[in-house]
ROMIRO-504748 format. One record per residue (C-alpha): x, y, z; residue number from 1; residue in one letter. Coordinates in steps of 0.5 Angstrom, whole numbers. Layout:
BEGIN
+-------+-------+-------+-----+---+
:     X :     Y :     Z :   k : r :
+-------+-------+-------+-----+---+
:     X :     Y :     Z : NUM : a :
...
+-------+-------+-------+-----+---+
REM end
This chain:
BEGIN
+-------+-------+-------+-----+---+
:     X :     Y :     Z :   k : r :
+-------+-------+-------+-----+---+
:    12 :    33 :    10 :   1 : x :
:    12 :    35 :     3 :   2 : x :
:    16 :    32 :    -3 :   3 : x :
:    22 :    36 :    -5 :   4 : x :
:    20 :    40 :   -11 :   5 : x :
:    25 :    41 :   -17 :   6 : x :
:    25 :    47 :   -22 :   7 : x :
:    21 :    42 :   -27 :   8 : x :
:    14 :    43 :   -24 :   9 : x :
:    15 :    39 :   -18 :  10 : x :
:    17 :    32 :   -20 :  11 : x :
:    23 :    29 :   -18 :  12 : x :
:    26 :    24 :   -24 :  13 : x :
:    22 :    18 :   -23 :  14 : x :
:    28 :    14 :   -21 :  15 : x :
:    35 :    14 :   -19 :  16 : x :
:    42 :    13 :   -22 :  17 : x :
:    43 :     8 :   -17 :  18 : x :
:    38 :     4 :   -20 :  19 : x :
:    40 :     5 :   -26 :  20 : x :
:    47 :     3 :   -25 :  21 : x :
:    45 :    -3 :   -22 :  22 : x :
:    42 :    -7 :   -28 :  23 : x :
:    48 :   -11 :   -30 :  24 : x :
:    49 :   -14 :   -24 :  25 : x :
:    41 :   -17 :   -23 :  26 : x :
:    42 :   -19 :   -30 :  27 : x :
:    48 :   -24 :   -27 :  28 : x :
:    43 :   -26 :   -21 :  29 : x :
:    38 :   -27 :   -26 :  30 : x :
:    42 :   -33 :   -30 :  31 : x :
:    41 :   -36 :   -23 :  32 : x :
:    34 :   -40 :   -22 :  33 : x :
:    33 :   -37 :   -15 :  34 : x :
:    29 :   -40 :    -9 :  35 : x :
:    24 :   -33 :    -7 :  36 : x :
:    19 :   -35 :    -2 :  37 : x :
:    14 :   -27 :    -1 :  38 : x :
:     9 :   -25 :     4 :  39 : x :
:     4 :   -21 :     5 :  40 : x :
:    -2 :   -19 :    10 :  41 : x :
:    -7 :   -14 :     9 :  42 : x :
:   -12 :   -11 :     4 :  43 : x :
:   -11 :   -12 :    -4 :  44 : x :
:    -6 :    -7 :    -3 :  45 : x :
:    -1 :   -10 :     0 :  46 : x :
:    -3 :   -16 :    -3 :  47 : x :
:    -3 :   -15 :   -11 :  48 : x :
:     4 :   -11 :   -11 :  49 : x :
:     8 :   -17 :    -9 :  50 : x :
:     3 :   -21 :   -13 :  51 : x :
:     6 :   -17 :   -20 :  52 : x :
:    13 :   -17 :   -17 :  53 : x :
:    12 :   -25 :   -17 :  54 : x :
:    10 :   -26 :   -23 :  55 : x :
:    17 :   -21 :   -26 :  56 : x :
:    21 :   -26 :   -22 :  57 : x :
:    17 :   -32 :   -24 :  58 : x :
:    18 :   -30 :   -32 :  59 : x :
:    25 :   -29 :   -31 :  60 : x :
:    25 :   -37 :   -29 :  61 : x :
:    25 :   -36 :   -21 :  62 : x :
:    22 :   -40 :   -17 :  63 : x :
:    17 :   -36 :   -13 :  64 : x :
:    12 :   -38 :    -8 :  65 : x :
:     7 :   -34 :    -5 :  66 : x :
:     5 :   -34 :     2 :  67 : x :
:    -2 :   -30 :     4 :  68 : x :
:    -9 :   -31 :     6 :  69 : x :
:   -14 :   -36 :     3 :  70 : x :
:   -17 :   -30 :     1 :  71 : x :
:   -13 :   -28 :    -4 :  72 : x :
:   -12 :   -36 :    -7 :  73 : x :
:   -15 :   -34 :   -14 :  74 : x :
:   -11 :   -28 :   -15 :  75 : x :
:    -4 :   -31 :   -14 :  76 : x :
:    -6 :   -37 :   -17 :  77 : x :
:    -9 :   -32 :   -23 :  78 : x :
:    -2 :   -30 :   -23 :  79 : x :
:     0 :   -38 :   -24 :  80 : x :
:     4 :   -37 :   -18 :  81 : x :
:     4 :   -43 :   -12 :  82 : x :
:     1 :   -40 :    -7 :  83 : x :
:     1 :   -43 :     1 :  84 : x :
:    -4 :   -40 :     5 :  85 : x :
:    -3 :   -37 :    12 :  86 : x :
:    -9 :   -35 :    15 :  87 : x :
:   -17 :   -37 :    14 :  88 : x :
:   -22 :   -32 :    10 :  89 : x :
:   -26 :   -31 :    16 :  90 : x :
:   -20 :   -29 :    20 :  91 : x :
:   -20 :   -24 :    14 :  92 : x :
:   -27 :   -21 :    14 :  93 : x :
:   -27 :   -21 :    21 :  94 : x :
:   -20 :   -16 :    21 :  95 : x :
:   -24 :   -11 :    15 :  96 : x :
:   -31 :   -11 :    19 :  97 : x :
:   -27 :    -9 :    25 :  98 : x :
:   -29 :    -2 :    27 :  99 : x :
:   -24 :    -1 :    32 : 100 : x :
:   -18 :    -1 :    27 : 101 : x :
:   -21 :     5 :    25 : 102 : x :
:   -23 :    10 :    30 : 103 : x :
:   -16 :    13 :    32 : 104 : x :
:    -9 :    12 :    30 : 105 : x :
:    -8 :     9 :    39 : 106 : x :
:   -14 :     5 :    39 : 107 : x :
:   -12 :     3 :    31 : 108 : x :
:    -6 :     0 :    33 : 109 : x :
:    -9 :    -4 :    39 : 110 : x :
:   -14 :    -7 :    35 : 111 : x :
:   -10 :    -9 :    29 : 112 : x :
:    -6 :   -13 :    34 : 113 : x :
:   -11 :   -17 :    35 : 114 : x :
:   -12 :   -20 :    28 : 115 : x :
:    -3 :   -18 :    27 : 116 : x :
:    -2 :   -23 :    33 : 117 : x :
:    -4 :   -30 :    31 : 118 : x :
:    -2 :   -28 :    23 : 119 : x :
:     6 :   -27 :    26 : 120 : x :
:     6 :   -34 :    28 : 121 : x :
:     1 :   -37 :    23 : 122 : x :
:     6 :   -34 :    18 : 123 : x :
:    12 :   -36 :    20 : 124 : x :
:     9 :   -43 :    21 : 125 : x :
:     6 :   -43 :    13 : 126 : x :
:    14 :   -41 :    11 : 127 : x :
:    17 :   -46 :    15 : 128 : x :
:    14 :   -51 :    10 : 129 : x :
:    18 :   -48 :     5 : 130 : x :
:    24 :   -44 :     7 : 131 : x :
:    31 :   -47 :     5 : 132 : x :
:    35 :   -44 :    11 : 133 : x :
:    41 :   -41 :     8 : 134 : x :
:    38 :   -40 :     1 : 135 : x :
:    32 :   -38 :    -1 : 136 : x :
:    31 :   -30 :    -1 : 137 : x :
:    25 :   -28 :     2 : 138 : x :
:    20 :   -21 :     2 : 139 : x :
:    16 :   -19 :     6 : 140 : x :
:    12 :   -12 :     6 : 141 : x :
:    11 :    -9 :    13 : 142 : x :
:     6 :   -13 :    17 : 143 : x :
:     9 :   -19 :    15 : 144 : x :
:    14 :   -19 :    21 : 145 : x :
:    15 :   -27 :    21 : 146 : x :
:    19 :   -26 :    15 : 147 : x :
:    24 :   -21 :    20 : 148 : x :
:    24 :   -26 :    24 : 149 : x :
:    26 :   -33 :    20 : 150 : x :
:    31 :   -29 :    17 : 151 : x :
:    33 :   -28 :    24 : 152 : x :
:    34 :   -35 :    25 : 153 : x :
:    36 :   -38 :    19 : 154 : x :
:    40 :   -33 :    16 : 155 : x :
:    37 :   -32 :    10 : 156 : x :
:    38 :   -25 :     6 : 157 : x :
:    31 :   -22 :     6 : 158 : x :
:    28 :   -16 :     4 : 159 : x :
:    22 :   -12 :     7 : 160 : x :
:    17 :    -8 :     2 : 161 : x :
:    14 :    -1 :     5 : 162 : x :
:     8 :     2 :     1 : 163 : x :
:     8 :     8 :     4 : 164 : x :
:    13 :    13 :     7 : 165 : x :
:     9 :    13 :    14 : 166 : x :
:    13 :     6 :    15 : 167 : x :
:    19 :    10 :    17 : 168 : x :
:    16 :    15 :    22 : 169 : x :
:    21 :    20 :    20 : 170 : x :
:    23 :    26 :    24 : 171 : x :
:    26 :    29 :    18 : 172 : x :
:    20 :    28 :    14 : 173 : x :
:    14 :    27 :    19 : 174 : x :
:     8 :    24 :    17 : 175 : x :
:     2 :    28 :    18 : 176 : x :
:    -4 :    25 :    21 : 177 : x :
:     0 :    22 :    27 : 178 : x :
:    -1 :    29 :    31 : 179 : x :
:    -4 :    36 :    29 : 180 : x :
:     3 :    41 :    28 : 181 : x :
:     9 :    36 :    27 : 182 : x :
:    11 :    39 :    22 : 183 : x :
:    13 :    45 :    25 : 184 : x :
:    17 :    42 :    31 : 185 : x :
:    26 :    41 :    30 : 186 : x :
:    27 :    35 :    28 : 187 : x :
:    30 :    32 :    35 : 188 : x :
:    23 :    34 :    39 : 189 : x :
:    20 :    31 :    34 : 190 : x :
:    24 :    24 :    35 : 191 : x :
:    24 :    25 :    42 : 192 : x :
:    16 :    25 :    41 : 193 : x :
:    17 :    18 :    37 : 194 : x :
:    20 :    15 :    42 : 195 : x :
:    16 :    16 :    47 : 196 : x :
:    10 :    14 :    43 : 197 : x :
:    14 :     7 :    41 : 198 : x :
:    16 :     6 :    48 : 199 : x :
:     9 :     8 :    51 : 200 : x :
:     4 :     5 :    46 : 201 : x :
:     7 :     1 :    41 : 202 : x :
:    11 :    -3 :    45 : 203 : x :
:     7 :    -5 :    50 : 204 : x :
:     3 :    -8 :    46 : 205 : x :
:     7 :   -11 :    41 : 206 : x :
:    14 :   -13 :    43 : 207 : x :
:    11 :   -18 :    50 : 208 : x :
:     8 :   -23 :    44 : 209 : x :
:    13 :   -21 :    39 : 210 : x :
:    19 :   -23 :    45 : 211 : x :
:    14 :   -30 :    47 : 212 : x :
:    15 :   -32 :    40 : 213 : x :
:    21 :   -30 :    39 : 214 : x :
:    23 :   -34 :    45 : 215 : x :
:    19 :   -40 :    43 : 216 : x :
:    23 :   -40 :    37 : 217 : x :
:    30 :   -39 :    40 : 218 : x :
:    32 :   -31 :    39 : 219 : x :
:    33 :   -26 :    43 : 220 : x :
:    28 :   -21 :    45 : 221 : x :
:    28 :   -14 :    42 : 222 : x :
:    27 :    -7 :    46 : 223 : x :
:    23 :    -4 :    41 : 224 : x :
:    20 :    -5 :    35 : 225 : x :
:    18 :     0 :    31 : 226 : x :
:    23 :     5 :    27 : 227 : x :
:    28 :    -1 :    27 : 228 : x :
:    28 :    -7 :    28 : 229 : x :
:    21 :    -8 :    23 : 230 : x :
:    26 :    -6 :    17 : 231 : x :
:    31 :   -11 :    14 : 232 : x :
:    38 :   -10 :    15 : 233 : x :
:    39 :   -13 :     8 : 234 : x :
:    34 :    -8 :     3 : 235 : x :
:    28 :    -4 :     4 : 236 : x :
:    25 :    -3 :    -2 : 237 : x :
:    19 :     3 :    -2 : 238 : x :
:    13 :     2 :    -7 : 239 : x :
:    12 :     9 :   -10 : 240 : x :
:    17 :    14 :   -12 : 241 : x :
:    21 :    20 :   -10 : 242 : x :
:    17 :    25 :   -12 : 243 : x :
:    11 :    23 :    -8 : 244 : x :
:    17 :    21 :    -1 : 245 : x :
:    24 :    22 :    -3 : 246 : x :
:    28 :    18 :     2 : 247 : x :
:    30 :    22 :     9 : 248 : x :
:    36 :    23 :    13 : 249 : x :
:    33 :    18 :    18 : 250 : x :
:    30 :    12 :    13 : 251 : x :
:    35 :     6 :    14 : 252 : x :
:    41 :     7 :     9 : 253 : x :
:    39 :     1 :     5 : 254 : x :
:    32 :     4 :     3 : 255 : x :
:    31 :     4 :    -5 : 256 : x :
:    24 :     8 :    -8 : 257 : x :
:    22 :     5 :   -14 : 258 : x :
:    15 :     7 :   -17 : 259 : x :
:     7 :     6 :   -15 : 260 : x :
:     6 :    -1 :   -14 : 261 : x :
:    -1 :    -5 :   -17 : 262 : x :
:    -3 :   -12 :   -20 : 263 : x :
:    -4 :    -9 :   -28 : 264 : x :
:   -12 :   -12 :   -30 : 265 : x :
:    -9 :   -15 :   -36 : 266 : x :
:   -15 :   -16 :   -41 : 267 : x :
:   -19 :   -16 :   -36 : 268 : x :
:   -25 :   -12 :   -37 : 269 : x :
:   -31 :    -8 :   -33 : 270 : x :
:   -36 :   -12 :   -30 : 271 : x :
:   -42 :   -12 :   -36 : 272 : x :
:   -47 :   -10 :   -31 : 273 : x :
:   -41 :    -3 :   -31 : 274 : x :
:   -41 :    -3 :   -38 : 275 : x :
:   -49 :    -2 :   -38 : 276 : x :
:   -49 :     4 :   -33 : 277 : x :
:   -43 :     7 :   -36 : 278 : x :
:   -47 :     7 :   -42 : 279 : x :
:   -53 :     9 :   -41 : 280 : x :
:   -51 :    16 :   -39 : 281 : x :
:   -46 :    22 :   -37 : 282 : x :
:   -39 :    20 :   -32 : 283 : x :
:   -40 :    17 :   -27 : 284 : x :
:   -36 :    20 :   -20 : 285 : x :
:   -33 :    14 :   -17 : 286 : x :
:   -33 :    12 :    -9 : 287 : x :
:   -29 :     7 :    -6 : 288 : x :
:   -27 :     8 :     2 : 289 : x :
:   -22 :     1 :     0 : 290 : x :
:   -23 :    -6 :    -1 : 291 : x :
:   -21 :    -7 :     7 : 292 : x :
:   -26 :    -3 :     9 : 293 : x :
:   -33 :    -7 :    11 : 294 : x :
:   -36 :    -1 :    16 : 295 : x :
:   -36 :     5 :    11 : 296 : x :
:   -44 :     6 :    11 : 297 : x :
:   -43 :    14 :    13 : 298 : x :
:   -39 :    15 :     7 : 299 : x :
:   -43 :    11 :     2 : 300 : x :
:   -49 :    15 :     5 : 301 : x :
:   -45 :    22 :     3 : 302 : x :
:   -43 :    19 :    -3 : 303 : x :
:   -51 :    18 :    -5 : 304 : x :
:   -53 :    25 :    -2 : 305 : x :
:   -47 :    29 :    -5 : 306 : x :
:   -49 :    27 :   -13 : 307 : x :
:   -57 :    27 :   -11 : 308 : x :
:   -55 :    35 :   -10 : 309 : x :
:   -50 :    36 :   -15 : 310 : x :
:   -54 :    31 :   -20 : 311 : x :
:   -49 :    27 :   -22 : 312 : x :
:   -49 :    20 :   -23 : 313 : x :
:   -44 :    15 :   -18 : 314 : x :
:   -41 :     8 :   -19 : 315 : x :
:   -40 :     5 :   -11 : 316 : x :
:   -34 :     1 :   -11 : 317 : x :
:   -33 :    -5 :    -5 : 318 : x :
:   -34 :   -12 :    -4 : 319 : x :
:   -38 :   -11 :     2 : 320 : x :
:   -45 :   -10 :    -1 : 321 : x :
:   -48 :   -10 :     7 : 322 : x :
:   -46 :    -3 :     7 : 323 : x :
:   -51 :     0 :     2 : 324 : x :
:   -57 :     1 :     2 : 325 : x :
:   -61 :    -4 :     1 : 326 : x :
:   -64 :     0 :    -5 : 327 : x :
:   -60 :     4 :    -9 : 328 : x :
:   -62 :    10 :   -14 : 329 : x :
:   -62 :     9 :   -20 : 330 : x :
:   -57 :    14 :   -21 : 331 : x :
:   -52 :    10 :   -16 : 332 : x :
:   -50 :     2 :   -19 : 333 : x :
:   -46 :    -2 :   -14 : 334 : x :
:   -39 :    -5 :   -16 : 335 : x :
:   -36 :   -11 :   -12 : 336 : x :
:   -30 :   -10 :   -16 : 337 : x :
:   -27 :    -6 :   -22 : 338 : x :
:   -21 :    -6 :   -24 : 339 : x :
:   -19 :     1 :   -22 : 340 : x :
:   -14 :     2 :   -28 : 341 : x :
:   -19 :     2 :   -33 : 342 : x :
:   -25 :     4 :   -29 : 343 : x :
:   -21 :    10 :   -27 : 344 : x :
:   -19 :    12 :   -35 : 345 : x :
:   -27 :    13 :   -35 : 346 : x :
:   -29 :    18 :   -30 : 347 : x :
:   -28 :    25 :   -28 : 348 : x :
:   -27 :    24 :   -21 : 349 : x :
:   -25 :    18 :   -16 : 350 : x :
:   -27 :    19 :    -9 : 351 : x :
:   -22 :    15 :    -5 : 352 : x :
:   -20 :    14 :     3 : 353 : x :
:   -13 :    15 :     0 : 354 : x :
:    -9 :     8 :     0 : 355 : x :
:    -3 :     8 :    -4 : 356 : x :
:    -4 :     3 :    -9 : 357 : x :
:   -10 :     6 :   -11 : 358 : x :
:    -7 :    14 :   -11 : 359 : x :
:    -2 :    11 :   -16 : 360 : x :
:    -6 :     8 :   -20 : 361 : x :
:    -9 :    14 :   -21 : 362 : x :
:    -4 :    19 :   -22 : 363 : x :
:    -2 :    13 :   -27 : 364 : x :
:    -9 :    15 :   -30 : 365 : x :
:    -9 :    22 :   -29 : 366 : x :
:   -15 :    22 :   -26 : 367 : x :
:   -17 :    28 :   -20 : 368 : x :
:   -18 :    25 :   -14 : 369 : x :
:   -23 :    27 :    -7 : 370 : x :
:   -19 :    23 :    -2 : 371 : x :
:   -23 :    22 :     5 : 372 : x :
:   -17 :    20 :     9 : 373 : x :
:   -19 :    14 :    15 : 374 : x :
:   -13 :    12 :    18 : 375 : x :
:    -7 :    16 :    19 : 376 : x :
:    -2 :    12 :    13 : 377 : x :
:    -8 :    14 :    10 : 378 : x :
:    -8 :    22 :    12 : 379 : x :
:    -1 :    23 :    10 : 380 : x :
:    -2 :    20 :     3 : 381 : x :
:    -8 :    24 :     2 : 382 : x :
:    -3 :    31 :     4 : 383 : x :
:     2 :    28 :    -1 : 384 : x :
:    -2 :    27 :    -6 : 385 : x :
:    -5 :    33 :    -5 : 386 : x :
:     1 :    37 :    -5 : 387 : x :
:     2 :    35 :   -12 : 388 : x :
:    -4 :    37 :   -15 : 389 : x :
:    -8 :    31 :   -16 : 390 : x :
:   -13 :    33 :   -12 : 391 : x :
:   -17 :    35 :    -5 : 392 : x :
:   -18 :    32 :     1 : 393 : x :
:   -23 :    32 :     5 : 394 : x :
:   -25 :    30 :    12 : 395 : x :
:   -30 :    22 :    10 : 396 : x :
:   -34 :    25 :    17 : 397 : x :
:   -35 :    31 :    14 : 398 : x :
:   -43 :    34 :    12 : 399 : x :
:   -46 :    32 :     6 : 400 : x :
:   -47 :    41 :     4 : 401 : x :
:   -38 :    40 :     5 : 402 : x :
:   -38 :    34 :     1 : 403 : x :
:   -42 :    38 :    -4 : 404 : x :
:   -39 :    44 :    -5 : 405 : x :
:   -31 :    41 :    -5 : 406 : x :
:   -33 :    36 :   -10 : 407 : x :
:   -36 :    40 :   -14 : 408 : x :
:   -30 :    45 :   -14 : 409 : x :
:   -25 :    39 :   -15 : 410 : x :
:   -29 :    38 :   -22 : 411 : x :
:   -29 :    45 :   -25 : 412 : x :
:   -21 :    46 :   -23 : 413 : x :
:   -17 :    47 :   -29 : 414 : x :
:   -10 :    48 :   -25 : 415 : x :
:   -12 :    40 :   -21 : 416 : x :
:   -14 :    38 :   -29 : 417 : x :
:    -7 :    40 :   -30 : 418 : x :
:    -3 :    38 :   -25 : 419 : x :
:    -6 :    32 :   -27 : 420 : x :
:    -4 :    31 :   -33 : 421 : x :
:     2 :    32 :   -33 : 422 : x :
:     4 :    27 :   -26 : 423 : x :
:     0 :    22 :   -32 : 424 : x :
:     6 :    23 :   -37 : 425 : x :
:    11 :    22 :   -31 : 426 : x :
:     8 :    16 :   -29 : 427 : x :
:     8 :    14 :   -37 : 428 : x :
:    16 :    16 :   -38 : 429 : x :
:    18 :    12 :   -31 : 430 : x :
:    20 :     4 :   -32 : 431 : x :
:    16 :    -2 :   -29 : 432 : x :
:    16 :    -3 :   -23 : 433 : x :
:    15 :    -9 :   -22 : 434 : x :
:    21 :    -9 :   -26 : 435 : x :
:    25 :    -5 :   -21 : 436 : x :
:    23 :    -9 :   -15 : 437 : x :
:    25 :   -16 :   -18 : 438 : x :
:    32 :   -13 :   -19 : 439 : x :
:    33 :   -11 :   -13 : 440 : x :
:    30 :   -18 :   -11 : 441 : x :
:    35 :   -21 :   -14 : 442 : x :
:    41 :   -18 :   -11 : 443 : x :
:    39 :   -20 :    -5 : 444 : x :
:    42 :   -27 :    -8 : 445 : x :
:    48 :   -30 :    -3 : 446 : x :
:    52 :   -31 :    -9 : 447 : x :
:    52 :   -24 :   -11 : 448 : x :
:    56 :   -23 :    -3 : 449 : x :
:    52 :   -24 :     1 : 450 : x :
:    54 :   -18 :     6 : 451 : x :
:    48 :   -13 :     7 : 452 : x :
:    47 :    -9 :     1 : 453 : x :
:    50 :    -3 :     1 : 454 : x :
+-------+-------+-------+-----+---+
REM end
């Protein structure tokens, strides 16, 4: 599961040579004013990496427009990019207030599907609207499967976006969280393991709808869904770097890493009501389970017992206020939302479920991590991280005197504020990602081959 370790501490250069190399070419791709249609379904994110890799392409004087939910109209629009949405923010709230997507990783698959069903065709209809066949590039991340299918039908080079390496439920590279004991299985058992999960679980739930729709659409049915046909056989680009995944045997041949993903805050500052808490005493340790996630009321109960015992201070970072007490300590301040990359570089400790986005900003700030993983893409990020020397993880069902302990043994580790420190000037040496992302984007364009990109 773990990264390969180099002699130089653990980290792997940043970036490959292939990236590297291919600049010229997106630099020709780049004289063309490009017609780029993106999507993204899920939380901020899976959101607000693609909205920056837009506004990289919208500066490079391409044509971008953004499909997503209402939710997100003020950030994409934010960003000065057009926006078409696909899905109501009821629709939203109602899929992050759904319990059942975090119980377990079988029972999580079955209620994601219910919010994912509707999305898929809203998605393919809100594109539609757009779509040059034959021209546009399109992108989508991976729950964006209307993008697989439009180009399917019509032909157009399109990309899909992984932000995290459990994408590719790798044999070569199991992803921990799915099954105690993975990693110490051959790698053809752990295949064969996969496939049954696919055939019995995953596909029996998802190919029926997938396989209607596709017939509505005049497309052939698939077998599976899984492991191949959800990745674009054009690219895949991976949003973290090769030090925190490097790429497996098994990951599709046209997959590229380039580097965490987030939406920088620009000059957007802390919230004034934050700037008075973090003023008015030490640093406070941050608790966020992610701004997906409208059911973590035990989480924040723990929070608030771990810092009553330790006597620390604590900043409760989530939209969904309903999952607090009503009444908040006076060493507690509730945050509907900080810009994590600011925020981050004013505490000792961020407390988090382990998303990708915000284990990247993170590292970026040098700042040690407690990661409480919910879900299983969430447990494997959080081993990963962990294994890097970022942090400790640590059960979110776990009892307060648990939380307590390994909190306060996370905030006196020398060896972790190290490692730290040193993942922080990788991070800062490496180049931007969005960056990266748009020049791999811009040679999906036809003129640039128009066979798969090798």
């Amino acid at each position: 599961m773990m990264s390969k370790s180099p002699e130089n501490g653990g980290i792997l250069p940043f970036f490959n040579t292939e990236t590297e190399a291919m600049h010229p070419a997106t630099e020709r791709a780049a004289r063309r004013k490009l017609h780029i249609l993106i999507s993204s379904i899920g939380t901020h994110g899976h959101v607000h990496p693609l909205i920056a890799a837009g506004q990289e392409l919208m500066q490079r004087g391409h044509e971008v427009r953004f499909i997503t939910g209402e939710y997100f109209r003020e950030a994409v629009e934010r960003a000065g990019l057009a926006f078409t949405p696909m899905f109501s923010t009821a629709q939203y709230l109602a899929a992050v207030q759904d319990t059942k997507i975090w119980r377990s990783p079988w029972q999580g698959v079955r209620a994601s599907w219910r919010h994912l069903s509707p999305a898929m065709r809203q998605g393919y209809a809100a594109l539609l609207e757009h779509l040059r066949p034959g021209e546009s590039v399109l992108v989508g991340n991976s729950l964006a499967f209307w993008v697989r299918l439009a180009q399917e039908k019509f032909c157009n080079r399109a990309a899909t976006v992984h932000f995290s390496p459990i994408a590719f439920l790798s044999a070569d590279d199991p992803p921990a969280g799915i099954l105690p004991g993975l990693n110490h299985l051959p790698a053809w058992s752990i295949r064969t393991l996969f496939g049954l999960i696919e055939r019995t679980v995953t596909d029996p739930i998802i190919c029926p709808d997938v396989n209607a729709f596709r017939a509505s659409i005049g497309l052939a049915p698939i077998r599976s869904f899984g492991r191949r046909w959800q990745h674009s056989p054009d690219r895949v680009i991976c949003t973290f770097p090769e030090w925190f995944a490097a790429p497996a045997p098994d990951w599709p041949v046209n997959t590229v890493c380039t580097g965490f993903a987030a939406l920088p805050a620009g000059n957007q500052g802390l919230d004034p009501a934050l700037e008075v808490f973090l003023a008015a005493g030490p640093a406070p340790i941050v608790f966020t389970p992610g701004s997906g996630v409208g059911s973590a009321q035990l989480f924040f109960a723990r929070a608030l017992e771990t810092c009553q015992v330790l006597g620390r201070r604590a900043v409760l970072a989530t939209p969904f206020r309903a999952q607090l007490p009503e009444t908040l300590p006076d060493f507690a301040h509730h945050a509907a939302y900080a810009p994590y990359d600011v925020l981050s570089r004013r505490v000792p400790v961020f407390v988090h479920a382990g998303g990708i986005g915000t284990i990247g900003l993170l590292l970026a700030a040098g700042t040690k991590q407690l990661l409480t993983p919910f879900t299983a893409e969430q447990v494997d990020n959080a081993a990963r991280a962990a294994a890097l020397g970022a942090g400790l993880v640590l059960s979110p069902k776990a009892s307060a005197r648990q939380w307590a302990q390994t909190l306060s043994q996370l905030l006196e580790s020398a060896a972790i504020a190290q490692s730290c420190a040193r993942l922080a000037q990788t991070c800062a040496a490496a180049p931007r990602t969005e960056a990266l992302i748009a020049d791999w984007i811009e040679k999906l364009h036809p003129h640039n081959g128009g066979a798969p990109v090798a």
